[in-house]
N, C-alpha and C positions, 0 to 999 in steps of 0.2 A: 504494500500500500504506500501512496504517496502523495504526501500533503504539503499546499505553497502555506506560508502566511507571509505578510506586509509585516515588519518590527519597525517599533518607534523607539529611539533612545539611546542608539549604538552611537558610542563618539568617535570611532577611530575604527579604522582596516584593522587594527591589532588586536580591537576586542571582537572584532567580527573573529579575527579567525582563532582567537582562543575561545572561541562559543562556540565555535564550528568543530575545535577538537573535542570540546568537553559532552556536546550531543554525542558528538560519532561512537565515541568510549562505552556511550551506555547498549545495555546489551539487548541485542533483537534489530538496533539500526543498522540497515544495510548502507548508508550512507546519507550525508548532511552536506549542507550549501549554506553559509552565510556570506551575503553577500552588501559591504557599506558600500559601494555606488547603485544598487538599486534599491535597497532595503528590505531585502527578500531571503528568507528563514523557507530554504526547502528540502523534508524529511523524506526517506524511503525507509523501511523498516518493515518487519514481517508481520502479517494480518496477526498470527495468532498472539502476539504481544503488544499488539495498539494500546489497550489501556495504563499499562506500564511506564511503557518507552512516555509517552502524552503526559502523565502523570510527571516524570522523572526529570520532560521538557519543560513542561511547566513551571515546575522547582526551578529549575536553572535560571528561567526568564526572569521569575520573580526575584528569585537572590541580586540579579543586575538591573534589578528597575527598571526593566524593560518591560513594552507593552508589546503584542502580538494580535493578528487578526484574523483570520482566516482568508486568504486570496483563492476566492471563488471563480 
């Protein structure tokens, strides 16, 4: 499964891509994208541990005051 969201909050490429290692680490993601020139948070990870991984993501955002949206 794989899901975009829009993130508000990211101050630098640097914290983009230590969010970007600290998603990827958690177990069940197939792979992670943060990306500061468009502002785009996108997850692939395996169906059978969506609630998890979402859960684990969520922590992460919130620890850096960071806001997230769903990009539909």
């Amino acid at each position: 499964m794989k899901l975009r969201y829009d993130i508000k909050g990211l101050d630098c490429a640097h914290c983009a891509a230590n969010l970007e290692s600290e998603i990827s680490e958690i177990e069940g993601v197939t792979s992670a994208s943060v990306s500061f020139m468009t502002l785009k948070l996108e997850i692939e990870f395996e169906d059978d541990k969506k609630d998890v991984v979402l859960e684990k993501v969520m922590k992460l955002i919130s620890d850096e005051e960071l806001e997230v949206t769903l990009d539909e």
